[in-house]
C-alpha positions as CSV (number, residue, x, y, z in Angstrom):
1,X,1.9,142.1,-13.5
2,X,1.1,145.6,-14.8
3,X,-2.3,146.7,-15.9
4,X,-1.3,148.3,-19.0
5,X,-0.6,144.8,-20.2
6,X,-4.7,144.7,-21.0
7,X,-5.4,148.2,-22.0
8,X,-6.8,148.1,-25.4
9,X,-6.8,150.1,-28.5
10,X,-10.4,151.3,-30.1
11,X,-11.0,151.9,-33.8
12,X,-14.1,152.2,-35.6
13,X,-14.7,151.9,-39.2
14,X,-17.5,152.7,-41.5
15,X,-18.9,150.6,-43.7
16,X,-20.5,152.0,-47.3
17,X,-22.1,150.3,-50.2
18,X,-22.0,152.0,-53.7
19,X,-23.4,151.8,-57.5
20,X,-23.2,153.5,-60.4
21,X,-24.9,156.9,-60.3
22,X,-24.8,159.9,-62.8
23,X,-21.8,161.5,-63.9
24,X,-19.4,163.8,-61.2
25,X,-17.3,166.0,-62.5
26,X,-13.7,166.8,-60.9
27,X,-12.5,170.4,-60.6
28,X,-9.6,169.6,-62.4
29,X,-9.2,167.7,-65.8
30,X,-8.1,163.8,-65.0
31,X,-7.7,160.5,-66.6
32,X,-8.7,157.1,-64.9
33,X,-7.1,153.9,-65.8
34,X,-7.8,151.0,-64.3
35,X,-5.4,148.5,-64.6
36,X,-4.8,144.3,-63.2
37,X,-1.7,144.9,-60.3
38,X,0.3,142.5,-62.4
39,X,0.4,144.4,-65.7
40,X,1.9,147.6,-64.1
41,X,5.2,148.5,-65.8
42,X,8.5,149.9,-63.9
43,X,7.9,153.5,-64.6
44,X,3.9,153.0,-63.1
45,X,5.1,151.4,-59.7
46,X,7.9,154.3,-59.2
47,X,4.9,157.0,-59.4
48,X,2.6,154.7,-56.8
49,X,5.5,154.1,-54.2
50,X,6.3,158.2,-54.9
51,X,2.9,158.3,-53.6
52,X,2.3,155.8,-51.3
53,X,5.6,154.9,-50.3
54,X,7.6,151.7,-50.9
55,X,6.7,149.4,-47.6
56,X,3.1,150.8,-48.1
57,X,3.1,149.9,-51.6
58,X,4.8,146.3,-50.9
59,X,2.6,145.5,-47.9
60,X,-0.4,146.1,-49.5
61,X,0.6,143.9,-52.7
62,X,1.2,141.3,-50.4
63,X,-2.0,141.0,-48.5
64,X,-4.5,142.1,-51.6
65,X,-1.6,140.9,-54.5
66,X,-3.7,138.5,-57.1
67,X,-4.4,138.1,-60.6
68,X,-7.7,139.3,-59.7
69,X,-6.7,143.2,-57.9
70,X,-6.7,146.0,-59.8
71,X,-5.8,149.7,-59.4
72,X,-7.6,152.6,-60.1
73,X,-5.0,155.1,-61.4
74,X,-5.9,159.2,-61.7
75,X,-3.2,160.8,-63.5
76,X,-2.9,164.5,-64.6
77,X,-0.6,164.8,-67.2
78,X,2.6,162.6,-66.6
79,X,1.6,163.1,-62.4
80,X,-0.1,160.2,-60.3
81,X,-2.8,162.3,-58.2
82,X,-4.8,159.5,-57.1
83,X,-4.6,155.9,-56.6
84,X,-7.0,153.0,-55.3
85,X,-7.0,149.6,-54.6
86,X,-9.5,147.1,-56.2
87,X,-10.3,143.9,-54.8
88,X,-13.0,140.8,-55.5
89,X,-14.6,140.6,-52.2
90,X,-14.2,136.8,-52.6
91,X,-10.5,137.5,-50.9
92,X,-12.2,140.2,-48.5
93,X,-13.4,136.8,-45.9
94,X,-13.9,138.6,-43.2
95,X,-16.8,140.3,-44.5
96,X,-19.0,137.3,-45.4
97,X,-22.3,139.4,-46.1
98,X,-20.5,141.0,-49.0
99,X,-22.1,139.5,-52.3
100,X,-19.4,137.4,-54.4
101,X,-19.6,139.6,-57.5
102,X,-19.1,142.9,-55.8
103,X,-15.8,144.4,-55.1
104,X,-14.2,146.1,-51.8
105,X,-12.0,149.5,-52.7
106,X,-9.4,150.4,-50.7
107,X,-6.7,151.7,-49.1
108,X,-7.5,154.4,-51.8
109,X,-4.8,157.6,-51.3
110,X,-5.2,161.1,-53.2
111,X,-2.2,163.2,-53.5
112,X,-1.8,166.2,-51.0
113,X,-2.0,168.9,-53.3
114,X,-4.9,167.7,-55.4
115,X,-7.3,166.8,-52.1
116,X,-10.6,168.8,-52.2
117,X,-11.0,168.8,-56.4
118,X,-13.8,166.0,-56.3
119,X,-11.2,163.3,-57.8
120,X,-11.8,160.6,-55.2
121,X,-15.8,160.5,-56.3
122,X,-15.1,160.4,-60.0
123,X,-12.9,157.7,-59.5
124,X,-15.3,155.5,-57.5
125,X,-17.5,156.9,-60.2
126,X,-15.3,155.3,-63.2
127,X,-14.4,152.3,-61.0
128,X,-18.0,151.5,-61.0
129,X,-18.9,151.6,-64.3
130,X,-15.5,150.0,-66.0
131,X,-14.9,147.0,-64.0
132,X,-16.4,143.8,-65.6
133,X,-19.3,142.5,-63.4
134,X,-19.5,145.3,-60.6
135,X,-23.1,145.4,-59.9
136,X,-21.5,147.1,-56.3
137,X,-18.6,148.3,-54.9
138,X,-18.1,148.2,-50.8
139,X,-15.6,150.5,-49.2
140,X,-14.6,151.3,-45.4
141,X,-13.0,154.3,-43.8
142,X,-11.9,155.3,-40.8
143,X,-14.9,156.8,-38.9
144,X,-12.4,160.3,-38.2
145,X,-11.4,160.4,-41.6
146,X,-14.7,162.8,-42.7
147,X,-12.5,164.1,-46.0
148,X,-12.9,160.7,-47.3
149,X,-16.6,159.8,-46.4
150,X,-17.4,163.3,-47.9
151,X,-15.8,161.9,-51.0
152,X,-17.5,158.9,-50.3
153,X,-20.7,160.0,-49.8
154,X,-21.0,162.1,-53.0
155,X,-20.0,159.1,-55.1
156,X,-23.4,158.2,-53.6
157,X,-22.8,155.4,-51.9
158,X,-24.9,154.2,-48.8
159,X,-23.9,153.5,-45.2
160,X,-24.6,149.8,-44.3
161,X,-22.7,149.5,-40.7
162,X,-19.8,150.2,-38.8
163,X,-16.4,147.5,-37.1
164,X,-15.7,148.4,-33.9
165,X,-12.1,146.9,-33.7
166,X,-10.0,146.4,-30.3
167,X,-5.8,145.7,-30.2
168,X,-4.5,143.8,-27.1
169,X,-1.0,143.5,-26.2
170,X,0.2,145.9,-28.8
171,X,-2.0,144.8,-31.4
172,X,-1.1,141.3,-31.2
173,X,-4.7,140.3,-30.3
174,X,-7.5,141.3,-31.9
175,X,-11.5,141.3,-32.0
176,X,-13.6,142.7,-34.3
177,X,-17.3,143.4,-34.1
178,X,-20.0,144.4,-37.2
179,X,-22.8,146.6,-36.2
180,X,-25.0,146.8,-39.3
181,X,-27.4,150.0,-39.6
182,X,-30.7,149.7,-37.7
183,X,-32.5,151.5,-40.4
């Protein structure tokens, strides 16, 4: 047998908790909507999988897909620039110290060409302050994704921890291990 059969794959994510702070303001003029995933009309869903792309878009309604996701929208004009996913951490159980009435955002995705105009903030901002019952939001990122922990980060939310996540056999095996913030 060959050793490569038991190499593994390391990722580590980060772990932040956020609440409603005072207003940001994106370098460009947006609108947020947030909307339940099963009141999106035709025309909506075109613009998301123009942005995320069509097996992102249907994977992701499959594993988060319930009367109680929403999506945070940011459109300029008739263009989709931003998009986010919105889910009651009660369907998040592998995070069990997550409080039942917050919510855990993400896979969020801003288009290319509006990156770096503070529009990932704001709408954590908005997301905070419209949804029914959000005390909290919790969010994870990639630990080398630093674009989106900046964005992160200015929407003022807090580190809490980080996942340290391993792949076996191609990913068909999997552990994952919480490291919560010593301070």
């Amino acid at each position: 047998m060959r050793k490569f059969y038991f190499k593994y794959i390391g990722e580590v994510f980060v772990l932040y908790r956020g609440q409603q702070l005072d207003d940001i303001v994106p370098q460009i003029e947006v609108k947020t909507e947030i909307l339940p995933l099963y009141s999106l009309d035709k025309q909506v869903v075109e613009k998301i999988i123009d942005l995320q792309g069509y097996l992102s878009f249907v994977y992701l309604r499959f594993v988060f897909g319930s009367a109680e996701t929403y999506l945070a929208l940011a459109w300029m004009g008739e263009q989709l620039v931003h998009i986010g996913w919105i889910t009651p951490s009660k369907r998040c159980r592998r995070f069990p110290f997550i409080p039942e009435k917050a919510y855990m955002i993400g896979p969020c995705q801003t288009a290319p060409s509006f990156r770096g105009n503070r529009i990932f903030p704001f709408v954590l901002q908005q997301i905070s302050r419209s949804l029914p019952g959000c005390d909290e939001y919790w969010i994870f990122v990639h630990e080398k994704n630093l674009p989106s922990i900046r964005g992160i980060q200015k929407a003022g939310a807090k580190y809490v921890g980080r996942f340290v996540q391993k792949k076996w056999l191609w990913g068909c095996l999997r552990s994952t291990k919480y490291y919560p913030d010593k301070s």
